[in-house]
C-alpha positions in Angstrom: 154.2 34.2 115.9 154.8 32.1 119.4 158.2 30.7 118.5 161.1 31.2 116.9 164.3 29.2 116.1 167.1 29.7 113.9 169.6 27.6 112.7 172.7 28.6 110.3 170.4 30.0 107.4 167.6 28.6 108.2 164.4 30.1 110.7 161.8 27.8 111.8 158.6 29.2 113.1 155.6 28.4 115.1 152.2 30.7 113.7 149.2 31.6 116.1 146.5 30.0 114.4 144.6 31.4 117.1 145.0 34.9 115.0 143.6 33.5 112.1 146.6 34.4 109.8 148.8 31.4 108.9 150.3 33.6 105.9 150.3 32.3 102.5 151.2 29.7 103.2 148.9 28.5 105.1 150.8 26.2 107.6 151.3 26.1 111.3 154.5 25.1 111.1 157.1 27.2 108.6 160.8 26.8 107.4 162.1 30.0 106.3 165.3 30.2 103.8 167.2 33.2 105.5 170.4 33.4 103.5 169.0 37.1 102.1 167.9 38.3 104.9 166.1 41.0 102.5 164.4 38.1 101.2 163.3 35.6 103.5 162.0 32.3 101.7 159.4 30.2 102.6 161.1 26.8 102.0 158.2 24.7 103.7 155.8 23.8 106.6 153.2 21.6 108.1 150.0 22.1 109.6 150.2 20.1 112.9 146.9 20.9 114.8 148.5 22.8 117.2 146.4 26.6 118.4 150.0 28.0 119.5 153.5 26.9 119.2 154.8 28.0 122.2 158.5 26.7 121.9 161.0 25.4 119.3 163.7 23.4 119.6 166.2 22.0 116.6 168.6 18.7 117.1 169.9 17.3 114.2 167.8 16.4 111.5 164.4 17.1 113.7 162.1 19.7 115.2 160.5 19.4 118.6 157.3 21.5 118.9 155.5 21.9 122.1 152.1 23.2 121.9 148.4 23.9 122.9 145.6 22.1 120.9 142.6 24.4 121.6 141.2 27.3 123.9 139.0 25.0 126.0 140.1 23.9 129.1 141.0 20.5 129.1 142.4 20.9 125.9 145.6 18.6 125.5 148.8 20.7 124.7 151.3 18.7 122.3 154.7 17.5 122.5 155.7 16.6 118.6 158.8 16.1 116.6 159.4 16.9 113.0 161.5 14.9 110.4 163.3 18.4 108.4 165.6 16.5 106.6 163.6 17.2 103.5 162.8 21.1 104.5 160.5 21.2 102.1 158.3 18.3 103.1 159.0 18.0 107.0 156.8 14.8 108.5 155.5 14.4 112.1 157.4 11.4 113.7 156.0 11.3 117.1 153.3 13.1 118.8 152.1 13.0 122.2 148.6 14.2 123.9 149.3 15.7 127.3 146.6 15.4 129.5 142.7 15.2 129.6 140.3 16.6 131.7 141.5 15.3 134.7 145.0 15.3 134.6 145.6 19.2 132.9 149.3 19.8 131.8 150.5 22.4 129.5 154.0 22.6 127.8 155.4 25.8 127.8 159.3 25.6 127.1 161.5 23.1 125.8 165.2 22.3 126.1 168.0 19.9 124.8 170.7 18.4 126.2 172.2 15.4 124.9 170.1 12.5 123.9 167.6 14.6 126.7 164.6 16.7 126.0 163.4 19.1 129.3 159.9 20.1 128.9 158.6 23.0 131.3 154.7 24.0 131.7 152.1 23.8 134.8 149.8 21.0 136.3 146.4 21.4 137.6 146.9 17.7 139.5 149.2 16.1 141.4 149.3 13.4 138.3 152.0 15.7 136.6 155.0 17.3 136.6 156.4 21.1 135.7 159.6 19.5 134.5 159.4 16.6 132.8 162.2 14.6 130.9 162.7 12.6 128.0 165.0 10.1 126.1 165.0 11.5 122.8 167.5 8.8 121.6 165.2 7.7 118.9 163.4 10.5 117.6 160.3 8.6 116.6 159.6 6.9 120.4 160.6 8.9 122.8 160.9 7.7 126.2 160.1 8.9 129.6 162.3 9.7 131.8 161.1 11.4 135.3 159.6 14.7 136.3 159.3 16.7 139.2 156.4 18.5 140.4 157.4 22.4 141.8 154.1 23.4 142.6 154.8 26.3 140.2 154.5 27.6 136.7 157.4 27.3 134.2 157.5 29.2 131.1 161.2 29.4 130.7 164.2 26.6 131.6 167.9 26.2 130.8 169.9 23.5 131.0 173.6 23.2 131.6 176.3 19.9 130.8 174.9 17.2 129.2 172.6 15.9 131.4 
């Protein structure tokens, strides 16, 4: 397990597939009923693609997933949002390939703040940023906002206020 997020009763989870072991149910993406916590229930999930879900975040009726595709370098790490206002059938809304070959980025962290995502990860070019920010006011287009380059690594980011 890569990520982790819990809201109310309810524990949303990112699998390895790297590992191999998805569980029995089989998805990359899991919804786990926690009300028992003796009895956690799997409520429902999604297999996205994604090798590793490095990062979780919950707003309202959606899931935002950042994540790497595959091992080879290159590879194009994912930024995707989840409809989970039916837990048991959640639906990918928006996706978006980070990267290629040339331009290497890779999401690492993820933060909300008001109709604004904050993505953290590293570059390999000049063509992309650590930080990069989003307008998440319509769940299903999200829209660019700016970046900064830091000429540094990001696994980890906070935000405080709204903006």
């Amino acid at each position: 397990m890569e990520a982790v997020e819990v809201v109310g009763n309810t524990m949303y989870i990112g699998v390895d597939t790297a590992t191999g072991n998805l569980g029995d149910a089989g998805d990359d993406f899991q919804i786990i009923d926690i009300t028992n916590p003796d009895r956690p229930r799997y409520i429902g999930g999604l297999s996205s693609g994604i090798l590793r879900i490095y990062d979780i975040e919950i707003a309202g009726q959606y899931a935002y997933l950042i994540g790497q595709r595959d091992e080879t370098f290159g590879s194009a790490p994912n930024l995707y949002v989840v409809d989970i206002s039916d837990p048991n059938n959640p639906s990918i809304v928006y996706s978006e390939v980070y990267a290629n070959t040339l331009n290497y980025y890779w999401g690492n962290t993820l933060k909300i703040s008001g109709n604004y995502l904050y993505v953290g990860g590293f570059h390999m070019t000049s063509a992309w940023h650590e930080i990069r920010v989003y307008d998440i006011s319509d769940p299903t287009a999200l829209s660019f906002v700016s970046g900064i380059s830091l000429n540094t690594r990001v696994n980890s980011l906070d935000v405080l206020g709204n903006n």
